[in-house]
N, C-alpha and C positions, 0 to 999 in steps of 0.2 A: 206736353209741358209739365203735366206732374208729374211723370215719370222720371224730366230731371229733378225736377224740384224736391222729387224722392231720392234718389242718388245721390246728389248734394247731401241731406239730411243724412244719409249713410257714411256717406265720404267722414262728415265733423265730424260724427260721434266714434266712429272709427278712428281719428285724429287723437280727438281727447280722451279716449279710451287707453290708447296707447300713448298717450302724455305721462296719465298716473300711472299705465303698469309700469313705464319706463321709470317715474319717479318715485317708485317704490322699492328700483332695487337701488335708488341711492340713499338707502338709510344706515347709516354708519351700524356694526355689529360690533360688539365689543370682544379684544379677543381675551380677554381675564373678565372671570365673574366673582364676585364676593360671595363668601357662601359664611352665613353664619351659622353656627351650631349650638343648639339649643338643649340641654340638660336642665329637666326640673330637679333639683332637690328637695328634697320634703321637711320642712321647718313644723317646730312643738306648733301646737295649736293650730295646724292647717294653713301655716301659711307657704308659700313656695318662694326658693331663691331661687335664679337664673343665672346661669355662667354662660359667657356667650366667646368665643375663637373670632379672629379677624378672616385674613384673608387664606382660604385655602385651595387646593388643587383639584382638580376631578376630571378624571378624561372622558366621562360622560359628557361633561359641558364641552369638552374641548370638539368633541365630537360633533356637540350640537352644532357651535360656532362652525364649525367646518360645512356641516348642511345645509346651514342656512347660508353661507358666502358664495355655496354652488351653487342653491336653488335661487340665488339674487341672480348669478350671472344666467343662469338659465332663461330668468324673467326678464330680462337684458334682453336678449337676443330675441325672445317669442316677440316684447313690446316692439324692437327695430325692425321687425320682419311685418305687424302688423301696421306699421305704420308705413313703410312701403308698399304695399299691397294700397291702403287708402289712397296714400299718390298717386298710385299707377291708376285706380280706377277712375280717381282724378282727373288724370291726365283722357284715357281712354273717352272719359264722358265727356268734355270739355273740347277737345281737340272738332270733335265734327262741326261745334258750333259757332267757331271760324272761320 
């Protein structure tokens, strides 16, 4: 009997494990990022001005945005895959004891 009683505890946590990796890869990525740019200028007496640019380009980001929307769908798939595997053992454990 503990042994299911352990299984079961494996089963959940296996469940809710793959709950949040699954719900981590629905976190919206944004595909423009703002990038402000930053120039001190040096004012008499030590003080400093800042001039600051709105929105610009960089295909470093774009690049980023792109790895991280593969490595989301990646974590997709690992999360549905572990979370099949818990059912089936689920099922496997469950089934004799009917």
């Amino acid at each position: 009997m503990l042994i299911v009683a352990l299984n079961i505890c494996s089963i959940m946590a296996a469940l809710i494990a793959a709950y949040y990796w699954f719900m981590s890869t629905r976190v919206n990525l944004p595909d423009k990022y703002n990038i402000t740019v930053v120039i001190p200028k040096q004012q008499p007496l030590g003080g400093i001005d800042v001039k600051s640019s709105g929105i610009a380009y960089s295909e470093d980001f774009n690049d980023l945005a792109a790895g991280l929307r593969y490595q989301s769908r990646l974590n997709m798939k690992g999360s549905a895959s572990a979370c099949i595997a818990a059912v089936f053992q689920g099922l496997a454990l469950l089934i004799p004891l009917f």
